[in-house]
C-alpha positions in Angstrom: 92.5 51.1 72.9 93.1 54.2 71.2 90.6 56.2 73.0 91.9 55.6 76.0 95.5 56.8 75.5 94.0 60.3 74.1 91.6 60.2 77.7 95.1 59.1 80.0 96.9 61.6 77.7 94.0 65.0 78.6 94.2 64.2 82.2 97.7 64.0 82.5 97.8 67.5 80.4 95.2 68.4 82.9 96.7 68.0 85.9 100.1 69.7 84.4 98.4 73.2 83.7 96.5 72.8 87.0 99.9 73.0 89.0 101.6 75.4 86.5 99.0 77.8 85.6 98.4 79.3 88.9 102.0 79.0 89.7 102.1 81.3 86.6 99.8 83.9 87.4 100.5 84.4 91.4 104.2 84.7 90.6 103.4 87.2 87.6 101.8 89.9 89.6 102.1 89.9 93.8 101.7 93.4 93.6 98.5 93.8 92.1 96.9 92.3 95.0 94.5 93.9 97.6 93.4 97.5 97.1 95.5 100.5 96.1 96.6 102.4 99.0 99.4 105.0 99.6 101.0 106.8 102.1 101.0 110.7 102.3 102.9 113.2 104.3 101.9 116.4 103.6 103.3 119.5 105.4 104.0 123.6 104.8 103.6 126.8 106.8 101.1 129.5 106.6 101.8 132.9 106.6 100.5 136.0 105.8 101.7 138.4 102.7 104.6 139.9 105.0 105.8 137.1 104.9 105.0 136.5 109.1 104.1 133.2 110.4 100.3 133.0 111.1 100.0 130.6 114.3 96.6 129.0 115.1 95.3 128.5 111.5 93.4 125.2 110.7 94.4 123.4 107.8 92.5 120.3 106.6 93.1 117.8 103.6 91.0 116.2 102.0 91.3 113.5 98.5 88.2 114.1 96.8 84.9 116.1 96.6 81.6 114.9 94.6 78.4 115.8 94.7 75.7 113.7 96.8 72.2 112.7 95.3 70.4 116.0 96.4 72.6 117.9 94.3 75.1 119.1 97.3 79.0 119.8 96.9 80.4 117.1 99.5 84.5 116.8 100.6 86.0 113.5 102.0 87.6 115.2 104.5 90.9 113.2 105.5 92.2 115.3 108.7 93.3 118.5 110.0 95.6 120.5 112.2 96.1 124.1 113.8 99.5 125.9 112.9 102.3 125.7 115.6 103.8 129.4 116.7 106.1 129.0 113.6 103.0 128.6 111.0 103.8 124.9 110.0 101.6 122.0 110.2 102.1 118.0 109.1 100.3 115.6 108.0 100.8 111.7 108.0 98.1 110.2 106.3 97.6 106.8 104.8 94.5 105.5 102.6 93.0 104.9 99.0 95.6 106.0 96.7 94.9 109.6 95.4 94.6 111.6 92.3 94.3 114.6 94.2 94.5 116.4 97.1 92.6 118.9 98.8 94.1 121.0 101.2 92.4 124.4 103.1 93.4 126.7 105.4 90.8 128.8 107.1 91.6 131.3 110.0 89.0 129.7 113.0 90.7 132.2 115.4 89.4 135.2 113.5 91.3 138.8 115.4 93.0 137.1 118.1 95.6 135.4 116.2 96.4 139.2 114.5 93.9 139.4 112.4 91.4 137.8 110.6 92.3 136.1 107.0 91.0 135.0 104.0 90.4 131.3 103.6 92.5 129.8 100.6 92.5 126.1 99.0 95.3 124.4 97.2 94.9 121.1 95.5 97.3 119.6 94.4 97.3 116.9 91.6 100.8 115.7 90.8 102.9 113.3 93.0 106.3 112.1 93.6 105.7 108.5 94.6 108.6 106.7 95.8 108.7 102.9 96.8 105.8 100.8 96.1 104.6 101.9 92.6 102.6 104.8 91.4 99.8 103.5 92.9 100.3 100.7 94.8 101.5 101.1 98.3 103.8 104.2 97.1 104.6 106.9 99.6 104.3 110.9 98.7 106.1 114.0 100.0 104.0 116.7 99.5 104.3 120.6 100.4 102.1 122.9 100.2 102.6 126.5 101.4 100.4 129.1 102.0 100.3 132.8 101.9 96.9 134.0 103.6 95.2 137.7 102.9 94.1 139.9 105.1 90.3 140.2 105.2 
């Protein structure tokens, strides 16, 4: 008779912690759910050591580089854009939440824009996340400027 008390007893105990415990842990942490991914608008203006607006320079981002199996420097290149007449260009990117970002300009117009320019790379490795968390599903104002040298 005793025995099976202690086997009613386990089951009943059993059945509590079934309904509870994952109650428990789904309520605890919502957030950590699903991949980290963030959002990341990233603009600036390019201009040349004068201090004059270089129009029709491409700037790409990136979020990582590695090298590949055969020993080759590889970039995951995000996007890029050409610089309006005033030198500024946007970015509104969303995807794996970074540690980094890469970010190039490179003259592709060579003398017809006024000249040709030296390619430059910023990366830039610390971020203001708002909303979300610091890396989950955070958004990321980022500006980065540059001043391009003549070739």
């Amino acid at each position: 008779m005793k025995g099976k008390f202690i086997i009613r007893k386990s089951n009943w105990i059993a059945k509590i912690f079934a309904i509870i415990f994952p109650s428990v842990i789904l309520a605890g942490c919502p957030a950590m759910y699903g991949s980290p991914y963030a959002s990341y608008t990233t603009r600036g203006q390019v201009t040349n050591e004068e201090g004059k607006a270089l129009q029709g320079i491409q700037v790409s981002i990136a979020d990582y580089s590695y090298i590949d199996a055969q020993g080759i420097e590889r970039t995951n290149w995000l996007d890029s854009a050409v610089t309006d007449r005033r030198g500024g260009y946007f970015f509104d990117t969303q995807h794996l939440e970074s540690f980094r970002l890469i970010v190039v300009a490179k003259d592709i117009d060579g003398e017809e824009g006024g000249g040709e320019y030296v390619s430059d790379t910023i990366q830039v490795e610390k971020f203001d996340y708002k909303g979300g968390g610091t890396w989950y599903l955070g958004h990321a104002d980022v500006e980065v400027n540059f001043k391009l040298k003549k070739k």
